[in-house]
N, C-alpha and C positions, 0 to 999 in steps of 0.2 A: 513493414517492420525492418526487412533489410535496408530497405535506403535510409532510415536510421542510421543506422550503425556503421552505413559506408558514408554517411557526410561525418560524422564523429569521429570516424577513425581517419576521414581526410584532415578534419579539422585536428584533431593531435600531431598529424606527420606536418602539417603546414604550420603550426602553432612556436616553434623555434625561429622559423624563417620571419614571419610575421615578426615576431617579438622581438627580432632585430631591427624590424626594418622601422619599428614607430619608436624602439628607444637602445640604440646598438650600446650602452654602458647599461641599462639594467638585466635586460636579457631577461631569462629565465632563472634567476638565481632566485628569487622572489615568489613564493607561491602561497597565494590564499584559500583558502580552505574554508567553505560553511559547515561546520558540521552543527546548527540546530536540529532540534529533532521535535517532533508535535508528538503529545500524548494522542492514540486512538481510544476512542472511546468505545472496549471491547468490555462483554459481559461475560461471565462464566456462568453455567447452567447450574442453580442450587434447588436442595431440597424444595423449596418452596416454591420456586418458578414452573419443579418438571411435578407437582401436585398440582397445583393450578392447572395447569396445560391436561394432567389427565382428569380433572373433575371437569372441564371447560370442554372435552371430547365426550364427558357420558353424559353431560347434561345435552350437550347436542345429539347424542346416538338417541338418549330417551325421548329430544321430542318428538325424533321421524317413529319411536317404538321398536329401536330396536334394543338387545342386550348388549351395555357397555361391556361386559368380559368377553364378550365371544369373539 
């Protein structure tokens, strides 16, 4: 992970020097920026989902015989 971070941060401090040397009139004045962003596709836990999950636990506790409350 750190060598990550130390080729990136090589590549910022040499990113000036560079950017003269393939276009010495544009320079760095000029900066692009992606900022897209993807939806994740996250769920929140509702009524319905945490009822299921504990009828889907007793119906499994009851086939080994044992008691879902306990």
């Amino acid at each position: 992970m750190r060598a990550k971070y130390k080729v990136i941060s090589q590549l910022i401090f040499l990113a000036p020097t560079l950017a003269e040397q393939l276009n010495p009139r544009h320079s760095l004045y000029h900066v692009s920026v992606d900022s897209t962003t993807q939806e994740k596709n996250i769920t929140h836990p509702t009524d319905a989902k945490l009822h299921k999950k504990i009828v889907d636990q007793c119906v499994k506790k009851a086939k080994k015989g044992k008691n879902c409350f306990a």
